[in-house]
py3Dmol code that shows the C-alpha trace and the ligand (Angstrom):
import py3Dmol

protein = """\
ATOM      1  CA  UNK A   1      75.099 -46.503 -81.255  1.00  0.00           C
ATOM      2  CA  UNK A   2      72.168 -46.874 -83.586  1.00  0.00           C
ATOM      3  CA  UNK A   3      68.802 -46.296 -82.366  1.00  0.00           C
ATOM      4  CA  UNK A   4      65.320 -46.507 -84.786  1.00  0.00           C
ATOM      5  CA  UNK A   5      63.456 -43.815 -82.517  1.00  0.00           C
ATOM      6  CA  UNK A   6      65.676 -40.845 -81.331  1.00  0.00           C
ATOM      7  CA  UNK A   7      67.864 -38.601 -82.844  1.00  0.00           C
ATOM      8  CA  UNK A   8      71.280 -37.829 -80.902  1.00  0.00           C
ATOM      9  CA  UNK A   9      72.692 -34.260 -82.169  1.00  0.00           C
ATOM     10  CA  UNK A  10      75.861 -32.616 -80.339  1.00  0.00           C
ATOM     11  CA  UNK A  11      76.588 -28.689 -80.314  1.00  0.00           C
ATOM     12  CA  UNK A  12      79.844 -28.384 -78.247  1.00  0.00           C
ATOM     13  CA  UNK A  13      78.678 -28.888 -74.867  1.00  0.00           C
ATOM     14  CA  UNK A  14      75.163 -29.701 -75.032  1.00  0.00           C
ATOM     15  CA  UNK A  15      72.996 -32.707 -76.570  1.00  0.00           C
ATOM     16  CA  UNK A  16      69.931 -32.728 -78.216  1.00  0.00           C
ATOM     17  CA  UNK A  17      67.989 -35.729 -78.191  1.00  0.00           C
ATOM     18  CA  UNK A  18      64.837 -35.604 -80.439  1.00  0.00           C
ATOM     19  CA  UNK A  19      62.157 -38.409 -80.352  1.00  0.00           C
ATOM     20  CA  UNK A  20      61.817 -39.246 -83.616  1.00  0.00           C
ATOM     21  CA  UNK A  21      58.149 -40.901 -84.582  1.00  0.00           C
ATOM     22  CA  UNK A  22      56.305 -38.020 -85.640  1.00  0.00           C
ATOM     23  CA  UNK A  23      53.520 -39.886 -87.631  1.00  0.00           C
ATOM     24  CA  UNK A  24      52.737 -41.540 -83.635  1.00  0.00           C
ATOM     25  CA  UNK A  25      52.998 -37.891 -82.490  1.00  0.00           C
ATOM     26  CA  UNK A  26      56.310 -39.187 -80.682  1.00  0.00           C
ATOM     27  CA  UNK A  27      54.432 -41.943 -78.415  1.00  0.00           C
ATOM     28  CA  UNK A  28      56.459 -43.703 -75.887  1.00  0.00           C
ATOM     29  CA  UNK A  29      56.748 -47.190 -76.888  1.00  0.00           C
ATOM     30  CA  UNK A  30      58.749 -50.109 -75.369  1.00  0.00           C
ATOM     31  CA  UNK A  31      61.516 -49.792 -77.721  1.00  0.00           C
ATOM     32  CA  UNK A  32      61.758 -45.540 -77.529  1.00  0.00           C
ATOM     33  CA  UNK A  33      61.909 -45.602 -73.561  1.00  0.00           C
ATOM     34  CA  UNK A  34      65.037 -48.596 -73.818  1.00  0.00           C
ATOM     35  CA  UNK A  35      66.594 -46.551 -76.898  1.00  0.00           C
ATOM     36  CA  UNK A  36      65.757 -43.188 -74.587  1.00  0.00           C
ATOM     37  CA  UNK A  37      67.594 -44.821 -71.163  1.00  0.00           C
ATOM     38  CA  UNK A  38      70.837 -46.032 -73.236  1.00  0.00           C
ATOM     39  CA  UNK A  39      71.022 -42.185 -74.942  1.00  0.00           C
ATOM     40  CA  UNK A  40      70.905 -40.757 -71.582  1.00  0.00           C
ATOM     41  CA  UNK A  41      73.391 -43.020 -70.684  1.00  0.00           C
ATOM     42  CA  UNK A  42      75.325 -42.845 -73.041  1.00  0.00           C
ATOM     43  CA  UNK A  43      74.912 -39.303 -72.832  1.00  0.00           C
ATOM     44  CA  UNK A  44      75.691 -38.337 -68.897  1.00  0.00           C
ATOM     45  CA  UNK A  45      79.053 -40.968 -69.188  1.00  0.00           C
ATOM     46  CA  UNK A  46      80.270 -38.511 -72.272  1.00  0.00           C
ATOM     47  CA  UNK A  47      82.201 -35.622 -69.652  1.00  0.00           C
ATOM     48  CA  UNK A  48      82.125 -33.264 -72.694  1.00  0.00           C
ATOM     49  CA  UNK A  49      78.377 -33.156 -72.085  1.00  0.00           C
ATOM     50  CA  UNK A  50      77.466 -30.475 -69.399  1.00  0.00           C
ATOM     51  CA  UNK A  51      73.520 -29.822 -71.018  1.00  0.00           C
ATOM     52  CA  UNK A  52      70.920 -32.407 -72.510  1.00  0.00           C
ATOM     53  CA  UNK A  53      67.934 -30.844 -74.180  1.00  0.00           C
ATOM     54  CA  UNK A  54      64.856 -33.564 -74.869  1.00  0.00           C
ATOM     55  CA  UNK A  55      62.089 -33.022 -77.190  1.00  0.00           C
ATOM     56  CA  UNK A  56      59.682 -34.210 -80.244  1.00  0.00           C
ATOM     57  CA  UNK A  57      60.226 -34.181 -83.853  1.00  0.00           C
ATOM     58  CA  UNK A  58      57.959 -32.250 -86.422  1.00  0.00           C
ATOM     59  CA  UNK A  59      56.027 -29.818 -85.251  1.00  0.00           C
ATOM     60  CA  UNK A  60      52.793 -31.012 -83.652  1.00  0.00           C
ATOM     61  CA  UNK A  61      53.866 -33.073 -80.487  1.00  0.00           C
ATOM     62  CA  UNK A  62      57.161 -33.301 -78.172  1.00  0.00           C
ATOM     63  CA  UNK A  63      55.812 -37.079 -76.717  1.00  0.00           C
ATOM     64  CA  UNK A  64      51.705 -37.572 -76.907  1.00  0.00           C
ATOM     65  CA  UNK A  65      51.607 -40.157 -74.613  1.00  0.00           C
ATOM     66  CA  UNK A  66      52.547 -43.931 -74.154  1.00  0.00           C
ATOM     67  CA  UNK A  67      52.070 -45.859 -77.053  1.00  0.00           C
ATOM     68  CA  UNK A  68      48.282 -46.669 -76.222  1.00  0.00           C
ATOM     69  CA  UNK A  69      48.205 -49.486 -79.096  1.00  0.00           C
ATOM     70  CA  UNK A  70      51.175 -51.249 -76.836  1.00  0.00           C
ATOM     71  CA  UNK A  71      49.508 -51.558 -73.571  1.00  0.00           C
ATOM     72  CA  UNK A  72      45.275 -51.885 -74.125  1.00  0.00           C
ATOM     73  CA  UNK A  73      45.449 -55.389 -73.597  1.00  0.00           C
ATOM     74  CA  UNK A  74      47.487 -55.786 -70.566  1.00  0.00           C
ATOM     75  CA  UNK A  75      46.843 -58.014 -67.365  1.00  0.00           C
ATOM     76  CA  UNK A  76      47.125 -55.995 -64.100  1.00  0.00           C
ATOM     77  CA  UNK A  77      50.765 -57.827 -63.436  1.00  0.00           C
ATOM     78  CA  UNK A  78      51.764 -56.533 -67.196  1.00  0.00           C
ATOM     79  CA  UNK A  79      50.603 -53.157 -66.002  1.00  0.00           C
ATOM     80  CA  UNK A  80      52.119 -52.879 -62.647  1.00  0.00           C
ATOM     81  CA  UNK A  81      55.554 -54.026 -64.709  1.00  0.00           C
ATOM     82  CA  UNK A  82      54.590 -51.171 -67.142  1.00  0.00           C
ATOM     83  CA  UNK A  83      54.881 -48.777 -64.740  1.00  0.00           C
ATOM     84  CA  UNK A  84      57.324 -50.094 -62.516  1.00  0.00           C
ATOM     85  CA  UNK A  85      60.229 -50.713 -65.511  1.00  0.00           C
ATOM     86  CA  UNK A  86      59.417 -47.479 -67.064  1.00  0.00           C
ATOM     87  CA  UNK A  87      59.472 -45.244 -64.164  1.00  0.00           C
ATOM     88  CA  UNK A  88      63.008 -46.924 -63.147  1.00  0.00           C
ATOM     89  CA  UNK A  89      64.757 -46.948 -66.493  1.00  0.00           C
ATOM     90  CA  UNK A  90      63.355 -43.249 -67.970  1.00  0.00           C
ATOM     91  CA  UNK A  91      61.325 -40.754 -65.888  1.00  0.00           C
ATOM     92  CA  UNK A  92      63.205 -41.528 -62.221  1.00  0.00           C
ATOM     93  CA  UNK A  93      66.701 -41.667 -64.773  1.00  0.00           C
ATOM     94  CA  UNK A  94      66.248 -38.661 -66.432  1.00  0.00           C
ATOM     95  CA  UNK A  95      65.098 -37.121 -62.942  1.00  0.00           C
ATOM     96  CA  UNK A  96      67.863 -38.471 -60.896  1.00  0.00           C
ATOM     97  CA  UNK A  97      71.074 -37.724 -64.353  1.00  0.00           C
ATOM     98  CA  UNK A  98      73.530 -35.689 -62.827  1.00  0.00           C
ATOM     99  CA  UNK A  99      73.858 -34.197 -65.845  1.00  0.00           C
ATOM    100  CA  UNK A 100      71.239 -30.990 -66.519  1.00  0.00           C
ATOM    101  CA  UNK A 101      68.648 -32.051 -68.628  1.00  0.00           C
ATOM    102  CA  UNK A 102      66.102 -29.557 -70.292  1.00  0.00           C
ATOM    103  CA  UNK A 103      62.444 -30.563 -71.725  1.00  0.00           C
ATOM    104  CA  UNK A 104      62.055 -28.694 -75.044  1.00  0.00           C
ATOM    105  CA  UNK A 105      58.099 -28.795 -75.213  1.00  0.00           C
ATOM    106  CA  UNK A 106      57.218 -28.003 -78.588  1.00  0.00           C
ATOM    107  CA  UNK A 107      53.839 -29.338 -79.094  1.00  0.00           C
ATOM    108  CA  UNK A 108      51.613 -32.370 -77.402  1.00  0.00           C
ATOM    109  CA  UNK A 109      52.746 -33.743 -73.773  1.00  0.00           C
ATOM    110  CA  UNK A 110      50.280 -35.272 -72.925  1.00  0.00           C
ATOM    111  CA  UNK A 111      50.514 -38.596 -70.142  1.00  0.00           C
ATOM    112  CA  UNK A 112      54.115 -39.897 -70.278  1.00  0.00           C
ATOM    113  CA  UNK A 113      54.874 -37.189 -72.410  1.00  0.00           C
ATOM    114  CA  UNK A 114      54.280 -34.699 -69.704  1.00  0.00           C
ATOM    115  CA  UNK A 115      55.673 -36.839 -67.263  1.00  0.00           C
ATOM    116  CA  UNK A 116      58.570 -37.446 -69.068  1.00  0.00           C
ATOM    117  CA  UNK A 117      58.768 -33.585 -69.727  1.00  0.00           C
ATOM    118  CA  UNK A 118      57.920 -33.434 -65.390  1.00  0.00           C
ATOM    119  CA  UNK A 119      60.821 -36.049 -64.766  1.00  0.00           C
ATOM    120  CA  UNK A 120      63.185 -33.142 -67.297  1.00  0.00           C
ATOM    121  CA  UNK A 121      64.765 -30.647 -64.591  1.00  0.00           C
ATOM    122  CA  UNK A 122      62.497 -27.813 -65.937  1.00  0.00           C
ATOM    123  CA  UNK A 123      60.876 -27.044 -69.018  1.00  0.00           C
ATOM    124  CA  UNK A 124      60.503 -24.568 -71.975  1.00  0.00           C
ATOM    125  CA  UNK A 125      57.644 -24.585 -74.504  1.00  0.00           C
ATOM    126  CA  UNK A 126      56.411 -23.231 -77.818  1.00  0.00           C
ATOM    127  CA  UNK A 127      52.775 -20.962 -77.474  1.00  0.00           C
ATOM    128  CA  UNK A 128      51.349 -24.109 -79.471  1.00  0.00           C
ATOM    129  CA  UNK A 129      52.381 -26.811 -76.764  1.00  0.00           C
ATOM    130  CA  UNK A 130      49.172 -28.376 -75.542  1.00  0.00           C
ATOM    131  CA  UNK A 131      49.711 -30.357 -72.096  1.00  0.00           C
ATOM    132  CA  UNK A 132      47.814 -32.924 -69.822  1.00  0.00           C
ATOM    133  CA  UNK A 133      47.227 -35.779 -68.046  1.00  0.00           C
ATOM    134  CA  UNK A 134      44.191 -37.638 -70.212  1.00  0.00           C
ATOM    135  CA  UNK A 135      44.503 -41.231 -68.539  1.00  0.00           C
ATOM    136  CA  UNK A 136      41.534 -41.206 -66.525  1.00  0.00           C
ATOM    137  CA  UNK A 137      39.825 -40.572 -69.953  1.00  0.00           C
ATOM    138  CA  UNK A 138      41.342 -44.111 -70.684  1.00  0.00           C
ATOM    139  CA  UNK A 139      40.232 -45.660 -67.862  1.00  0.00           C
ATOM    140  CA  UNK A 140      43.767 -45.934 -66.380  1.00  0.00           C
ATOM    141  CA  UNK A 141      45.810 -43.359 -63.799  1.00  0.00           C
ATOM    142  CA  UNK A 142      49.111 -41.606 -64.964  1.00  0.00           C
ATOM    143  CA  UNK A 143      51.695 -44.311 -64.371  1.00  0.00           C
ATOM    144  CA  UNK A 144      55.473 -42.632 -65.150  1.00  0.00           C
ATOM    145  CA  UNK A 145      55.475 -40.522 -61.867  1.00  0.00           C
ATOM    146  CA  UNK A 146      52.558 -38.187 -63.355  1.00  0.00           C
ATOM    147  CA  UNK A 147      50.542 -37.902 -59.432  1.00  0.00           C
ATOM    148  CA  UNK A 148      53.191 -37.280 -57.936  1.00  0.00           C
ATOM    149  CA  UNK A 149      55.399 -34.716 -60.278  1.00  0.00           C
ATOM    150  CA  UNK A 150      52.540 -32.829 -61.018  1.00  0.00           C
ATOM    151  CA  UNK A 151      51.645 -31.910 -57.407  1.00  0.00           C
ATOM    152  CA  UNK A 152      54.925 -31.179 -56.592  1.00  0.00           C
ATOM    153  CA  UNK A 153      55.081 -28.552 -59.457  1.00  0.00           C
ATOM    154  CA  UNK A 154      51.591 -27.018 -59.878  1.00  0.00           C
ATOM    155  CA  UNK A 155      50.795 -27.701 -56.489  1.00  0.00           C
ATOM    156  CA  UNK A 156      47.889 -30.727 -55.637  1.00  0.00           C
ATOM    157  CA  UNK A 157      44.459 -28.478 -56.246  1.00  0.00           C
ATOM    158  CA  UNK A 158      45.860 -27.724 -59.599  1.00  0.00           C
ATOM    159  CA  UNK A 159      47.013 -30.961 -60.167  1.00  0.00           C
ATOM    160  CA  UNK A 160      43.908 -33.022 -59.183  1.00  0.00           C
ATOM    161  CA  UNK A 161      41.608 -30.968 -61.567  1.00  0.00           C
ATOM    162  CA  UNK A 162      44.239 -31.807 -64.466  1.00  0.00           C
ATOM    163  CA  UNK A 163      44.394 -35.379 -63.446  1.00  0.00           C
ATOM    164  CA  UNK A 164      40.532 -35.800 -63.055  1.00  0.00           C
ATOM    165  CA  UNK A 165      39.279 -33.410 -66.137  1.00  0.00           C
ATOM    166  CA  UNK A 166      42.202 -34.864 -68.191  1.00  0.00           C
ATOM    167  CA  UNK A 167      42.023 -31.264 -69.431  1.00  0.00           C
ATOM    168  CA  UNK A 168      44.897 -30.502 -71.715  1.00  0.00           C
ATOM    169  CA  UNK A 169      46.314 -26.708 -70.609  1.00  0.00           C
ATOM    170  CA  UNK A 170      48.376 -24.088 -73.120  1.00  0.00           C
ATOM    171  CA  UNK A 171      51.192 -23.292 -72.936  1.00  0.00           C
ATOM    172  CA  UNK A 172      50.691 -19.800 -71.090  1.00  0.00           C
ATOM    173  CA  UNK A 173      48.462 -21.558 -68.455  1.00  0.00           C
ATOM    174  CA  UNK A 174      51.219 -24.441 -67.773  1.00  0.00           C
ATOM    175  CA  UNK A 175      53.333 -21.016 -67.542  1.00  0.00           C
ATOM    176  CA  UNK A 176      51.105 -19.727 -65.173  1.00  0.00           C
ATOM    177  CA  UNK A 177      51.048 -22.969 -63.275  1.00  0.00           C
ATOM    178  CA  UNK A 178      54.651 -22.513 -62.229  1.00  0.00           C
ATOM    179  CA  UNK A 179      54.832 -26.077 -65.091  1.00  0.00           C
ATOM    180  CA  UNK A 180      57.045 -24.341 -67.775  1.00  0.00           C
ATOM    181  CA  UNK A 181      59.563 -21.375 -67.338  1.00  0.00           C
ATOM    182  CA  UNK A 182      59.411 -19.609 -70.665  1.00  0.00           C
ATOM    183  CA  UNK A 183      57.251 -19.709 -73.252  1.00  0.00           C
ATOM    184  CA  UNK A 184      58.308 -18.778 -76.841  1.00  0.00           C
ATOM    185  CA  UNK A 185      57.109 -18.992 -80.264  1.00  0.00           C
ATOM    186  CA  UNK A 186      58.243 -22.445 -82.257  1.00  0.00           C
ATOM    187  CA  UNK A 187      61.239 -21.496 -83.984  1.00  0.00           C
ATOM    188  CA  UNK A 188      62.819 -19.741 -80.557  1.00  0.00           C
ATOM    189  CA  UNK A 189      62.387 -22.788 -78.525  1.00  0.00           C
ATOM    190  CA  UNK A 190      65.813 -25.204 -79.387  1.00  0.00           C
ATOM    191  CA  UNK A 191      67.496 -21.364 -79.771  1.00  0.00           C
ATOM    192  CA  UNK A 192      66.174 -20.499 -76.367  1.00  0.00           C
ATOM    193  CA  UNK A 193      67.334 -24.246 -74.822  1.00  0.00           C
ATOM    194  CA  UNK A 194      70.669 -23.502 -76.167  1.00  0.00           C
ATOM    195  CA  UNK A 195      70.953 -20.260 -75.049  1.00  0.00           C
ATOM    196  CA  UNK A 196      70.267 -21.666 -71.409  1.00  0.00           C
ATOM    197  CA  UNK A 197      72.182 -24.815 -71.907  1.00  0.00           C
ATOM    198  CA  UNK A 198      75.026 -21.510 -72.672  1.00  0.00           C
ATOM    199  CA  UNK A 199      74.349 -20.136 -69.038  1.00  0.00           C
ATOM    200  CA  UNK A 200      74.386 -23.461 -67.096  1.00  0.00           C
ATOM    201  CA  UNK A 201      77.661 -24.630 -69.143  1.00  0.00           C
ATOM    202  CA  UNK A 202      79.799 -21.823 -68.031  1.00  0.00           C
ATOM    203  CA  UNK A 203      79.039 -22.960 -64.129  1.00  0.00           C
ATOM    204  CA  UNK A 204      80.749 -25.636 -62.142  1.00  0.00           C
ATOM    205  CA  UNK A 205      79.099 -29.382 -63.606  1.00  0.00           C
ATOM    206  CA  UNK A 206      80.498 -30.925 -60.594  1.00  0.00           C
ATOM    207  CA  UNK A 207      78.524 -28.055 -58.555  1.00  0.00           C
ATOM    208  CA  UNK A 208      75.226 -28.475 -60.495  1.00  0.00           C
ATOM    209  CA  UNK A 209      75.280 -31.911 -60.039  1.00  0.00           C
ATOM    210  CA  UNK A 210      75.590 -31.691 -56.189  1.00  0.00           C
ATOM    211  CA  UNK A 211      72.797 -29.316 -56.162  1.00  0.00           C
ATOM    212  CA  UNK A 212      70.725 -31.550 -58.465  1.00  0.00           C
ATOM    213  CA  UNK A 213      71.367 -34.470 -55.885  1.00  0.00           C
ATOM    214  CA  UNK A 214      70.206 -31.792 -52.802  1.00  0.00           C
ATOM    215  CA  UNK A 215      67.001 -30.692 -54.566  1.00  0.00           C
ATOM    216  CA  UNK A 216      66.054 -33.928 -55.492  1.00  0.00           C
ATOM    217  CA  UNK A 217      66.320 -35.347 -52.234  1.00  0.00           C
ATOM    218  CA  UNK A 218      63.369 -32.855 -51.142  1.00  0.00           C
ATOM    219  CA  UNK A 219      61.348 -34.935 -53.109  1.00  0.00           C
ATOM    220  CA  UNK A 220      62.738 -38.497 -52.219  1.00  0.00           C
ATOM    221  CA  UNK A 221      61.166 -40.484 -49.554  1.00  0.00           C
ATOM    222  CA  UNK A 222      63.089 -40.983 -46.134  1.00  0.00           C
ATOM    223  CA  UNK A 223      65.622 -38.565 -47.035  1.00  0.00           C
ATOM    224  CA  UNK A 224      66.134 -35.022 -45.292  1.00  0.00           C
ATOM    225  CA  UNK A 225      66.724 -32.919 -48.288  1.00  0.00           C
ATOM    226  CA  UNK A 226      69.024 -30.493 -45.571  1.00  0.00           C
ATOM    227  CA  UNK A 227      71.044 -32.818 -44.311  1.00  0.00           C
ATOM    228  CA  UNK A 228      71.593 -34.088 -48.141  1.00  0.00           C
ATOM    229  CA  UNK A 229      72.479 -30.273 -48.856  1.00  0.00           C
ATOM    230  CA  UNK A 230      74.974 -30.113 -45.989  1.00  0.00           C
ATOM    231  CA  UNK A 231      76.571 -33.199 -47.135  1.00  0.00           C
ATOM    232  CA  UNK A 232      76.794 -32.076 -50.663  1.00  0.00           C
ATOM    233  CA  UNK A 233      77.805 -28.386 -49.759  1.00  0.00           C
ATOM    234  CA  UNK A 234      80.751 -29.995 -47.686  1.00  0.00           C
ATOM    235  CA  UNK A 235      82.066 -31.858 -50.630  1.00  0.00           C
ATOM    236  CA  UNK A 236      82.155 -29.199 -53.111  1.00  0.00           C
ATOM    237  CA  UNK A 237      85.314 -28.033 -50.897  1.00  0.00           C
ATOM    238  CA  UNK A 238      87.256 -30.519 -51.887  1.00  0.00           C
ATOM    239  CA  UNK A 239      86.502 -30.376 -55.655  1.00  0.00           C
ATOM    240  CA  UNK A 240      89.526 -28.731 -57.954  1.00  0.00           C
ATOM    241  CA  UNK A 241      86.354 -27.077 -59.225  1.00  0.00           C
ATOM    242  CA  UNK A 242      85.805 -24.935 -55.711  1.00  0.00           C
ATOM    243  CA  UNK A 243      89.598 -24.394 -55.697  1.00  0.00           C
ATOM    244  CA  UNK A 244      89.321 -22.714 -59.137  1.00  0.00           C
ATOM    245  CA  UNK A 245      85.863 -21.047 -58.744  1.00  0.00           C
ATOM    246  CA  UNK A 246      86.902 -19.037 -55.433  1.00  0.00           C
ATOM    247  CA  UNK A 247      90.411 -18.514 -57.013  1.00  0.00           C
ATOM    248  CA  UNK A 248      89.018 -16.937 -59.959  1.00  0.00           C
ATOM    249  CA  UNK A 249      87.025 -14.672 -58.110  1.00  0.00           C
ATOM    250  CA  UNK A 250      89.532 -13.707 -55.990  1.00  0.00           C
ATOM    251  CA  UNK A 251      92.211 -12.874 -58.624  1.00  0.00           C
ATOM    252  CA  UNK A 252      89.212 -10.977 -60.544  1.00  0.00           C
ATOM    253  CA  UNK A 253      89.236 -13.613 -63.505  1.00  0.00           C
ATOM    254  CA  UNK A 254      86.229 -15.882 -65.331  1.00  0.00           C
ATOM    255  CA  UNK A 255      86.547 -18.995 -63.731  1.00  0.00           C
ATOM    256  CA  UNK A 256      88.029 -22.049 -66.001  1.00  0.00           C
ATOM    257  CA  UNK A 257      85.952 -25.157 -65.021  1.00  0.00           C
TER     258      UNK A 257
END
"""
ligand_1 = """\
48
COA
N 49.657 -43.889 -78.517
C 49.657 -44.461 -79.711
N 49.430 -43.791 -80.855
C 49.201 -42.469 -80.749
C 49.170 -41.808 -79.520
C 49.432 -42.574 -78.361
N 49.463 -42.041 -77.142
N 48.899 -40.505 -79.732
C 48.754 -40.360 -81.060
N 48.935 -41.540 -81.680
C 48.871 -41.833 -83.122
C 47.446 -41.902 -83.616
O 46.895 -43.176 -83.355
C 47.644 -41.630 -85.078
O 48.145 -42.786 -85.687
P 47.518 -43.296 -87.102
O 47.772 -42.168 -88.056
O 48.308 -44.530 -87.408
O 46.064 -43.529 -86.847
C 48.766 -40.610 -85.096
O 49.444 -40.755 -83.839
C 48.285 -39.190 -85.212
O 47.366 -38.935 -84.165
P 45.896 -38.335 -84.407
O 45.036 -38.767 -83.257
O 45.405 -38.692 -85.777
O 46.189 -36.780 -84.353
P 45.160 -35.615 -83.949
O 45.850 -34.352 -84.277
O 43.830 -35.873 -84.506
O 45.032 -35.732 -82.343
C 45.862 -35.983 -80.091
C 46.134 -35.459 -81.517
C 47.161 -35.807 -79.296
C 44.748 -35.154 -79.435
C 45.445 -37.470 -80.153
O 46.391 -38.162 -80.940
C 45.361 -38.150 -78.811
O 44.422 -37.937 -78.073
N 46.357 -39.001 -78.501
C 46.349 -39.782 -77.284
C 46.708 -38.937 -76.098
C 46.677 -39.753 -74.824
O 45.633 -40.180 -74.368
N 47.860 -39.938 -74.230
C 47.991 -40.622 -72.988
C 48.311 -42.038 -73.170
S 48.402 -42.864 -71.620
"""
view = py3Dmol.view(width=600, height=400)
view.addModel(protein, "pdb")
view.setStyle({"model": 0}, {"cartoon": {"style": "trace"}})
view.addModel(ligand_1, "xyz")
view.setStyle({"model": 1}, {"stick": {}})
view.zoomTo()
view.show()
């Protein structure tokens, strides 16, 4: 598949996807969040994919934000649709893949960019990532799942001063926050992903996705997030994969998954 706005790279196991408009500082147009939905697709139907790892050419941003020039002169019902199609198709997508995905932050996320990072399973940044929520600065509220992600991960003090400053944090306070798990200089940060992809590839996919489905359902409306893990837990014993997990450890051998 050709796409104009991301880069697709494969290393074995994992995928890199790299949002390629660096002289926008990565901004989430129309046309990036459709090419972005088919990769992921694309990408969590390939079975030799067990990792994806998202984040922003050149050095300066991983996503700064919707494309502002794309939306200033929308009607409320063009807005609502905004929000609506993009939160479906990307940020609840990405959140919901059954496949691992990883946001390499390695610069601006600022708006959808964080949000799109927020929507990522977790997140890793370079010491020069820069990240906030500015849309109350344009006269607009974050609109790709950015009240409600952020609470959930810095907790909703922290997150209503980000939202209503529209601050931007570094990269050791979004560390501090409990926002980003690691925080490493620029060139370590794909080497870091990969290493982690590494860990998370040797384990059970058909596990991980089960326990992506049970987490996620914590933060899903109308579901019970335990009776979603008891479900899931259940099913794992009839997967070849729980056959060959507990067999392996029984018979003192690395499991083959
Ligand atoms: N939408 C559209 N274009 C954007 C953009 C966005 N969210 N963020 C950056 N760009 C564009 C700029 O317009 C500029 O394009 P140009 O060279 O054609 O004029 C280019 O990317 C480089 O950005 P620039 O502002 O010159 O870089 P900077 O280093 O001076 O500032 C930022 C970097 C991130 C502080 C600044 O670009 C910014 O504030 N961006 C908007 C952030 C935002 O509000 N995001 C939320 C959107 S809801």
């Amino acid at each position: 598949m050709n796409f104009e706005n991301i880069l697709i790279a494969q290393n074995e196991n994992s995928a890199t996807i790299t949002i390629n408009r660096p002289t926008k500082l990565n901004a989430l147009n129309k046309n990036t969040i459709s090419e972005l939905h088919e990769a992921f697709k694309l990408l969590e139907n390939d079975k030799t994919v067990k990792v994806i790892i998202i984040t922003g050419s050149g050095e300066k941003a991983f996503v700064a934000g919707a494309d502002i020039s794309e939306f200033a002169d929308f009607s409320v019902e063009e807005g609502t649709e905004l929000a609506r199609k993009g939160q479906q198709i990307l940020f609840d997508f990405v959140q919901n893949l059954s496949t691992p995905v990883i946001a390499a932050v390695n610069g601006f996320a600022l708006g959808g960019g964080l949000e799109l990072a927020m929507a990522a399973h977790f997140r890793v940044a370079s010491s020069n990532a820069k990240m906030g929520l500015p849309e109350v600065s344009l006269g607009v509220i974050p609109g790709y799942g950015g009240t409600q992600r952020l609470p959930q991960l810095v907790g909703k003090g922290k997150a209503m001063e980000m939202i209503m400053t529209a601050a931007m944090i570094s990269a050791e306070e979004a560390k501090q926050y409990g926002l980003v798990n690691y925080v490493v200089e620029q060139d370590e940060l794909l080497p870091l992903c990969e290493k982690l992809a590494g860990k998370i590839i040797r384990n059970s996919s058909v596990a991980i996705s089960a326990a992506i489905k049970a987490v996620n359902a914590n933060y899903t409306n109308c579901i019970n997030g335990y009776s979603v893990e008891i479900e899931q837990f259940g099913v794992s014993f009839g997967t070849d994969d729980f056959k060959e997990g507990t067999t392996a450890f029984l018979e003192k051998r690395k499991p083959n998954f």
